[in-house]
N, C-alpha and C positions, 0 to 999 in steps of 0.2 A: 359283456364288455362293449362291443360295437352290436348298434343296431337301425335297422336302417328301415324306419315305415312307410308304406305306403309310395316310396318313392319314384316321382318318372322323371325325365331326361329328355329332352330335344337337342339336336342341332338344325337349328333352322327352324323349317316343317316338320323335319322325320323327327318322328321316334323312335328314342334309343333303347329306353329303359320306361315299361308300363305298370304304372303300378307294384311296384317289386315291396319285398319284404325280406331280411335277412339279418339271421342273431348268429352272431359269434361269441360265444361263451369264455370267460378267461381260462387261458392254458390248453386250448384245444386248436387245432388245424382243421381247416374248412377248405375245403374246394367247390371251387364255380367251373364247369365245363360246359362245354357246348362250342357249335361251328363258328369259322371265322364272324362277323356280325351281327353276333345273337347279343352282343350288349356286353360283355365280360369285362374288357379294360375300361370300357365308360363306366360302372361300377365302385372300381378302385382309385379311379379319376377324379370321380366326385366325391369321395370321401375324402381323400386328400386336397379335396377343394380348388385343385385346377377346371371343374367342370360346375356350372349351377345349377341346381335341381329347376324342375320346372313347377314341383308338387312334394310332398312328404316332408320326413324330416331324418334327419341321422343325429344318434345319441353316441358320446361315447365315454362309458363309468356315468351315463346319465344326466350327462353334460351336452348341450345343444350345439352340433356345431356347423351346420351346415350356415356357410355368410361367414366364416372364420377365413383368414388366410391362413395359407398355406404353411406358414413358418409357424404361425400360433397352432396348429395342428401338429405340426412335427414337434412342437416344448411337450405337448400333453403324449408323446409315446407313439404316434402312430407315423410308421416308415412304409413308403412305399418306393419300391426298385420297380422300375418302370419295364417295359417291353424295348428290346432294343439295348438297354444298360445303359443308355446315356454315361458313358464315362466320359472324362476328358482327355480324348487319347493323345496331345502334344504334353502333356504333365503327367508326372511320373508316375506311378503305383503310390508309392509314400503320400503322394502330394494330394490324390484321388483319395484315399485312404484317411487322413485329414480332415478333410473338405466335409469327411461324414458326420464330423465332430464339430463344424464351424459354428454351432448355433448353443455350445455347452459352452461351461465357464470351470469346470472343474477338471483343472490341467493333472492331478494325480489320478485321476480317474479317466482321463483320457487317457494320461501314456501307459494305464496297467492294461486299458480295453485294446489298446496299438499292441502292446507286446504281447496278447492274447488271442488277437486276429493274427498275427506274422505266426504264433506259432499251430493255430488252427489249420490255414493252408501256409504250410511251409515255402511252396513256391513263390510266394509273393513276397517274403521275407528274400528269397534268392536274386527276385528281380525288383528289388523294391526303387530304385535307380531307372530301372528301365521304364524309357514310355509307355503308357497304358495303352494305346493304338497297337503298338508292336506283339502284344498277348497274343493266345489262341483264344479261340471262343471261349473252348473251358475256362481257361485262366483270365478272360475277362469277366465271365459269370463269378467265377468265385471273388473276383475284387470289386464287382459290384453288389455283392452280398455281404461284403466285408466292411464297404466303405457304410450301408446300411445298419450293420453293429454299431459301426460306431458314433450312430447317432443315437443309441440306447432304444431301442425299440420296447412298447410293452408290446404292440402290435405291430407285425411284421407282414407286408401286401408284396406280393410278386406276382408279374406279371410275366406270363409263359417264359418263366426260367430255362426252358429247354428249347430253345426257338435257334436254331441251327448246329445244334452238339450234336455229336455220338452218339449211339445208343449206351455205352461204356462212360461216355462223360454224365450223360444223363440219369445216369445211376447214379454217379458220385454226388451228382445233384442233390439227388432224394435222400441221399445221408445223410447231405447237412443240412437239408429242409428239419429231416425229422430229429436231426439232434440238435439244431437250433430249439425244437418245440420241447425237446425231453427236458431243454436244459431251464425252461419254462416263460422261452418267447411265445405270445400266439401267435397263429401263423395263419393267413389269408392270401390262398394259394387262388390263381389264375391260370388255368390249362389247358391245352387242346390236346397234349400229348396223355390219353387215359389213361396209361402204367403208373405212367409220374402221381396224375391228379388223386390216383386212387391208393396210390401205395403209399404218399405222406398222410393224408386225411384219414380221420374217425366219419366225419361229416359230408356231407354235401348239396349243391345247389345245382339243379341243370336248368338252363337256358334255352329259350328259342326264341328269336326274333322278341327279346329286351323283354320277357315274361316269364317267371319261376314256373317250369311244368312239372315240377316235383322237387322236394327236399327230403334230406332223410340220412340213416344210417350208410356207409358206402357200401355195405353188402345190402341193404335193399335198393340203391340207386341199381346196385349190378343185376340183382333177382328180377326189379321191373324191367329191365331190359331198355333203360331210356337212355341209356350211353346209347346206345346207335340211332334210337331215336333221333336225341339233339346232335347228332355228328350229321346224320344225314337228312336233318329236318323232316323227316317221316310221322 
């Protein structure tokens, strides 16, 4: 489904991202881990075309897309929930919630995916009124995953979903990571938190300073022992 050759990445001088390579198969969950500035959200950046390659190419269903904008990316299926959740927290849940859908034309299908996200995380049907600022973390995570439904995702990119929750929220996380994928979203996970990355994923990618130092099955990422590797750059 996604696949990304050869591809590097600069800002500037540095390099972000050298030479990489990375296939995401339809209906499967992938993880990328590794430390803060090993290249992870530059990745998800560039495929969603806020970032330009400096080399390679990204395919997706075999469709060329890197030099696409970003909105012609998001028609062809591919969502990315950013780091941070960028929501709009003086506008409401409802109005966030929306906003995910602003680029569809199919107003029955939008309000059956509305009533189907409110009743997914019920809270946000409770505070649909309320500002999005005003949330807890969790409940800004799940309305920025929601507002991501509702842009119809074939492909679903998150970036450390788990980036100031709970350990308790962060579980909740990983449910609806992985029942987002059961329900046959792909899903193109971003993680520093290893429970999270390894408990949604079949797959995996580890990173060190913007270079794949292995791929593979998540019980052989965990056998070669490169989770701590790429955490501690060892």
């Amino acid at each position: 489904m996604l696949s990304l050759k050869h591809v590097s990445v600069h800002y500037a001088k540095a390099m972000a991202l050298d030479d990489i390579s990375i296939e995401v198969t339809e209906g499967s969950a992938v993880s990328i881990i590794g430390a803060n500035g090993a290249g992870k959200s530059t990745i998800l950046r560039t495929v969603s075309g806020l970032k330009s390659l400096t080399s390679g190419d990204i395919f997706f269903r075999d469709q060329r897309i890197n030099g696409m904008g970003t909105s012609e990316i998001v028609k062809l299926g591919i969502v990315h929930i950013p780091e941070g959740r960028r929501l709009f927290p003086y506008l409401s849940v409802l109005t966030n919630l929306k906003l995910g859908a602003s680029l569809r034309k199919d107003t029955a299908g939008i309000n059956q995916d509305l009533y189907e996200i409110l009743e997914r995380f019920p809270v946000l049907g409770q505070r649909r009124n309320q500002k999005a600022g005003t949330l807890s973390g969790g409940e800004q995570q799940m309305l920025a995953i929601g507002r991501g439904l509702m842009a119809k995702p074939q492909l679903l990119m998150l970036d450390e979903p788990s980036m100031g929750l709970s350990p308790i929220v962060i579980d909740n996380v990983a449910q609806i990571v992985k029942s987002i994928n059961q329900k046959g979203v792909t899903v193109l996970l971003v993680e520093q938190n290893i429970s999270l990355a390894f408990g949604v994923a079949k797959r995996g990618y580890a990173l060190q300073v913007g270079k794949v130092v292995l791929e593979g099955t998540i019980n052989e990422l965990k056998s070669a022992g490169i989770a701590k590797q790429a955490y501690l750059g060892g």
